[in-house]
DRENVEX-437227 format. One record per atom (N, C-alpha, C): x, y, z; atom name. Coordinates in steps of 0.001 Angstrom, whole numbers, always signed. Example, Ala and Ser with C-alpha at 12.3 -4.5 7.8 and 13.67 -1.06 7.14 Angstrom:
BEGIN
+13190_-5690_+7800_N
+12300_-4500_+7800_CA
+13200_-3300_+7800_C
+12850_-2250_+7080_N
+13670_-1060_+7140_CA
+12900_+30_+7870_C
END
This chain:
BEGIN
+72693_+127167_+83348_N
+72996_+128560_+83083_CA
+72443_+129402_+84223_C
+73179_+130160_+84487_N
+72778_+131264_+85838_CA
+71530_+132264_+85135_C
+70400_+132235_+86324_N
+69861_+133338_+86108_CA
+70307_+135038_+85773_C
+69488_+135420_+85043_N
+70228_+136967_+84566_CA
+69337_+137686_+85307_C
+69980_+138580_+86195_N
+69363_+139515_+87031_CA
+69336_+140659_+86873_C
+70256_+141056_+86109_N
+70890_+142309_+85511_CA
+71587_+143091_+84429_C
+72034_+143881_+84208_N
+72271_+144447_+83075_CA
+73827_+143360_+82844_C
+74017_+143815_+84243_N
+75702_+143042_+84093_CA
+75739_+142221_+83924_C
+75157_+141169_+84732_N
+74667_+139691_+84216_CA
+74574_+139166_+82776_C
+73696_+140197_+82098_N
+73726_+139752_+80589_CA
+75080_+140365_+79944_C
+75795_+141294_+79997_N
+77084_+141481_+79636_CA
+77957_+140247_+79861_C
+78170_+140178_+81172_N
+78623_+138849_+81572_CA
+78492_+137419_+80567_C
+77288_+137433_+80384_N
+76957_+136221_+79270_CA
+77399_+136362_+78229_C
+77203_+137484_+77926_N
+77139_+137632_+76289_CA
+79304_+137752_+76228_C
+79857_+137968_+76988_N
+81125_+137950_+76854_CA
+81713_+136790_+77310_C
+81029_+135744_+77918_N
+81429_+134381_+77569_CA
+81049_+133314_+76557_C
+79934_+134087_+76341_N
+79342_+133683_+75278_CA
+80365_+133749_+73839_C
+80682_+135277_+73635_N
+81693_+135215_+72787_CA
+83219_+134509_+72572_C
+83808_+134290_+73856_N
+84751_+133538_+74745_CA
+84971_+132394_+73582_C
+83790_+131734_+74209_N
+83782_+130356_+73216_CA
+83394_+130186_+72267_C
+82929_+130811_+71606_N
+82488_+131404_+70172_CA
+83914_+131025_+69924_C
+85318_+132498_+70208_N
+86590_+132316_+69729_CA
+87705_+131447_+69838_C
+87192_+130902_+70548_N
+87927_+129139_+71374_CA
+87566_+128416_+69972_C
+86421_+128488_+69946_N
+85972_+127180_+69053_CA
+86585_+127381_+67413_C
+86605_+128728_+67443_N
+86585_+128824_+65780_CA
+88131_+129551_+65627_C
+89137_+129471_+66517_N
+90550_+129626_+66722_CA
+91062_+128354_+65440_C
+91430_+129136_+64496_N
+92561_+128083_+63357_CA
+93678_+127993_+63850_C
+94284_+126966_+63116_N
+95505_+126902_+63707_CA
+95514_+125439_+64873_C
+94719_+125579_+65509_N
+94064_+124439_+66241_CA
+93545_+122904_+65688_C
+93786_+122288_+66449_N
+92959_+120720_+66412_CA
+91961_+120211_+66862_C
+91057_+120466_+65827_N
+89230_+119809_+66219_CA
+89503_+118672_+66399_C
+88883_+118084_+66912_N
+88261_+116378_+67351_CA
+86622_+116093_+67376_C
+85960_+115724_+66086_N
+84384_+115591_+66654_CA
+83949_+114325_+66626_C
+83481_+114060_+68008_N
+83155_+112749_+67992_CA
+81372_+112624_+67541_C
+80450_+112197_+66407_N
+78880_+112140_+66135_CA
+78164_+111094_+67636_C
+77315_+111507_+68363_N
+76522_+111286_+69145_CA
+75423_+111244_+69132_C
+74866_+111208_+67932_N
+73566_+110627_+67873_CA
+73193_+109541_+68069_C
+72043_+109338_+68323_N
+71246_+107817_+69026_CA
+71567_+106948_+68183_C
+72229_+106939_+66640_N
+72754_+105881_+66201_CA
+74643_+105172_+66674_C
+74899_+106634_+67066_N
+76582_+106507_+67671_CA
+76710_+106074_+68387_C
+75699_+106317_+69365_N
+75796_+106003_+71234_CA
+75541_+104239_+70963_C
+74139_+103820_+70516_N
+74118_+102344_+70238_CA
+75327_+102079_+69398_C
+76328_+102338_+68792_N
+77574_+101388_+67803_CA
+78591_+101757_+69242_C
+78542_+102550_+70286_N
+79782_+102734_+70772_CA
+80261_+104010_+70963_C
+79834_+105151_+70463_N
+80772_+106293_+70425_CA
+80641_+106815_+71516_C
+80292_+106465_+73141_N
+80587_+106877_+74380_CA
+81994_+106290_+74962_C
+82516_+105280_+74305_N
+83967_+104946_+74751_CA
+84720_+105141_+74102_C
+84380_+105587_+72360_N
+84971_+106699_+71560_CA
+85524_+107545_+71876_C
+84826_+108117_+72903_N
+84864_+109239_+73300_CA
+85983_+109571_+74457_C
+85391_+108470_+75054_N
+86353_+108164_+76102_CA
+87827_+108056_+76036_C
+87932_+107250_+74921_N
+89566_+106516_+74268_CA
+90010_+108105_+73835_C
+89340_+108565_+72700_N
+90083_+110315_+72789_CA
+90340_+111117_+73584_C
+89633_+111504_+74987_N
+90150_+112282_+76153_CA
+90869_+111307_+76994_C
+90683_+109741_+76550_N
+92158_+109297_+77448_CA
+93502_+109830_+77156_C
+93271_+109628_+75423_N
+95109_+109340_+74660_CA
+95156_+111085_+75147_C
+94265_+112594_+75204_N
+95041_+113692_+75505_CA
+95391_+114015_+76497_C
+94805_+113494_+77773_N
+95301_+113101_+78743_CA
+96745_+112521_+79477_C
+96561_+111419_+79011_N
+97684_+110470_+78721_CA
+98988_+111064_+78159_C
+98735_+111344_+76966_N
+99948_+112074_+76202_CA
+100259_+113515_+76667_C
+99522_+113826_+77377_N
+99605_+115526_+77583_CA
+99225_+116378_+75881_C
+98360_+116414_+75626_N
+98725_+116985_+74385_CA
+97266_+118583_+74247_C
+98141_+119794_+73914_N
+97028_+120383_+74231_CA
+96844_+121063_+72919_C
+96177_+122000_+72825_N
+95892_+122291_+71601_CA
+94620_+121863_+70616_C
+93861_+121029_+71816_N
+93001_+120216_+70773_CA
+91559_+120801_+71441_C
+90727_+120690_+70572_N
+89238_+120986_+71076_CA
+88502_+119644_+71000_C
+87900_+119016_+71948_N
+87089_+117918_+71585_CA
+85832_+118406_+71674_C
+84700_+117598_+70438_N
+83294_+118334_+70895_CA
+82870_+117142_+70296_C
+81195_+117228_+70449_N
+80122_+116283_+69788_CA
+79650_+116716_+69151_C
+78726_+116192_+68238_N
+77808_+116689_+67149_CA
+76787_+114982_+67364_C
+75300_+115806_+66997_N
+74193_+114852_+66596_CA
+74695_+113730_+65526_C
+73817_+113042_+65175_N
+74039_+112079_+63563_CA
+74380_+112871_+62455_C
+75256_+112151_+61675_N
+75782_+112690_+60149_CA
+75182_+112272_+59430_C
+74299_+111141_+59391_N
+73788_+110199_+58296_CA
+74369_+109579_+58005_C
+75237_+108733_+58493_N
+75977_+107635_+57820_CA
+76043_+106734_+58759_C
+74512_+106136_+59500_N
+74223_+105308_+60547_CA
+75192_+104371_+60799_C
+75395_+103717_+59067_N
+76543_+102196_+58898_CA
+77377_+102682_+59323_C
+78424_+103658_+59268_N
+79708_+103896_+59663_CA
+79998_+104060_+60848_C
+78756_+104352_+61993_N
+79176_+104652_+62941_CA
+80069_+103587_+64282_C
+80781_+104172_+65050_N
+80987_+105494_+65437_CA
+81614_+106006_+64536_C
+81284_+107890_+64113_N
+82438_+108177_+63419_CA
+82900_+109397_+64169_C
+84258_+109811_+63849_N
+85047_+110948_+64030_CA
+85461_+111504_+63436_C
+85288_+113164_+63375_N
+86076_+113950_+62459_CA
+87007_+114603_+63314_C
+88590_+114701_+62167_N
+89182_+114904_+62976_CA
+89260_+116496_+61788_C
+90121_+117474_+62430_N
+90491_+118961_+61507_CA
+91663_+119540_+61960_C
+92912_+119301_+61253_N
+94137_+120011_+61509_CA
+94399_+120823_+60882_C
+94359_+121950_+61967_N
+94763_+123607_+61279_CA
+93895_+123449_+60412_C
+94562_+124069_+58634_N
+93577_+124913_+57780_CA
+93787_+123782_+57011_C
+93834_+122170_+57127_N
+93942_+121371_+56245_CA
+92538_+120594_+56248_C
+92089_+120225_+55513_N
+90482_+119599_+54727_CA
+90059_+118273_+56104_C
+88455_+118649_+56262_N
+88731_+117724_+57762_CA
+88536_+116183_+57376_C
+88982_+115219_+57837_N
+89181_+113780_+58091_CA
+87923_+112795_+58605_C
+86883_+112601_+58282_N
+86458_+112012_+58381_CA
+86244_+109952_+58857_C
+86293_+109599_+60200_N
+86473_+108395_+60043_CA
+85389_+107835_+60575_C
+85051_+106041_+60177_N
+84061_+105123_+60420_CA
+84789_+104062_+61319_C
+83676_+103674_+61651_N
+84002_+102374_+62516_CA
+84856_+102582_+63693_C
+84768_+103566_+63896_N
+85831_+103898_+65497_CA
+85578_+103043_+66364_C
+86365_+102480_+67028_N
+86320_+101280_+68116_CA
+87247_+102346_+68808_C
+87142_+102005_+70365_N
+88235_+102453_+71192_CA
+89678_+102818_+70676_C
+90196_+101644_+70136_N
+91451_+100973_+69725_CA
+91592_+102211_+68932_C
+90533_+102234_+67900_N
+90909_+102974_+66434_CA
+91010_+104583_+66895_C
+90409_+104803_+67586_N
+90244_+106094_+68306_CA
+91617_+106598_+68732_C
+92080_+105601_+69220_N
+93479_+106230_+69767_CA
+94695_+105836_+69078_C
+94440_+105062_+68284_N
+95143_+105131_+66622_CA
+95348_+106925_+66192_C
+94105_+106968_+65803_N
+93755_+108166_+65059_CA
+94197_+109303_+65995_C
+94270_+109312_+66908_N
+94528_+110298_+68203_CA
+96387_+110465_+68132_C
+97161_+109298_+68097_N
+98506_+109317_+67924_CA
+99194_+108997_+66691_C
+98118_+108824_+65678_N
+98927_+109035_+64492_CA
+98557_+109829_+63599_C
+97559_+110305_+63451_N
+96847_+111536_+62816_CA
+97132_+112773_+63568_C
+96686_+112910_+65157_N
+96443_+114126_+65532_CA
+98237_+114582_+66323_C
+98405_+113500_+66410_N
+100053_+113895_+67036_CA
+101251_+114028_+65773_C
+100886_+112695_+65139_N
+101618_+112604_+63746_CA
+101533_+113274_+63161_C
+100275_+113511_+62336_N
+99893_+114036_+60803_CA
+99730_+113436_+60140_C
+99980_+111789_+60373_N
+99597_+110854_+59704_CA
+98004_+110142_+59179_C
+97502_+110489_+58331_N
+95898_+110056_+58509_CA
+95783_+108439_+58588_C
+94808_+108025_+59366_N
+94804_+106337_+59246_CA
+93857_+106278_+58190_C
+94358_+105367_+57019_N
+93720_+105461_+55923_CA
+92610_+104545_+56058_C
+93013_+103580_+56481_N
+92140_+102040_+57061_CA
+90679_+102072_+57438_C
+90240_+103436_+57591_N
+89327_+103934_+58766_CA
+88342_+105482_+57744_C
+89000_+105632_+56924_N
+88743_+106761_+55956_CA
+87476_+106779_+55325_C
+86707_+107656_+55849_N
+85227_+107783_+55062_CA
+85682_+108699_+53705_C
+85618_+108653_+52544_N
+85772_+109677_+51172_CA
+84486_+110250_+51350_C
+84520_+111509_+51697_N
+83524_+112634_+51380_CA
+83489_+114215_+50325_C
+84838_+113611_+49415_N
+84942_+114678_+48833_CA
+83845_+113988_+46990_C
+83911_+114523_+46062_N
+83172_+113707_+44465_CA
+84364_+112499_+43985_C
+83946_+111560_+44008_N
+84341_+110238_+43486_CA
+84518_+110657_+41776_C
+85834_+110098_+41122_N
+85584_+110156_+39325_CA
+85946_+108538_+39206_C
END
């Protein structure tokens, strides 16, 4: 981060600051979160990661926000990914391998298709 020297300087910040504030929290849009905590990184989720900015790459596909987040608590499952389309309930998945990553990348996030195979349930069980 640049030193603030000035009045403008902190204007400056504080209006990019907001920038991505509205980037991030723009509906309508496609989250991608890949968990990076020290339990993710040991199962894999750095080529997780990887396999998702390949397939948007690859596919050209824009519209999407990719970000990280720390541990979820669900060490066993990891790597996991949440995925969030538009204003629909977000997707939760385990065991992401590369492979599955870009599963989920072209059939969930291009499709709409959720990969069920891969599905953490985080809503109350009856």
């Amino acid at each position: 981060m640049p030193t603030i020297k000035s009045i403008d300087d902190l204007k400056r910040a504080r209006e990019e600051a907001l920038e991505k504030r509205r980037v991030k929290t723009a509906s309508g849009g496609t989250k991608v979160v890949v968990a990076m905590g020290t339990c993710g990184i040991a199962a894999g989720a750095r080529d997780t990661m990887k396999a998702v900015l390949k397939v948007i790459e690859e596919d050209n596909l824009s519209g999407i926000t990719v970000a990280q987040t720390g541990c979820l608590g669900m060490c066993e499952r990891e790597p996991i990914v949440q995925v969030t389309v538009g204003e629909q309930p977000t997707v939760t998945y385990g065991k992401v391998t590369p492979d599955v990553a870009e599963r989920i990348m072209r059939d969930h996030v291009k499709s709409g298709n959720v990969v069920s195979d891969h599905v953490i349930p985080t809503g109350p069980t009856e």
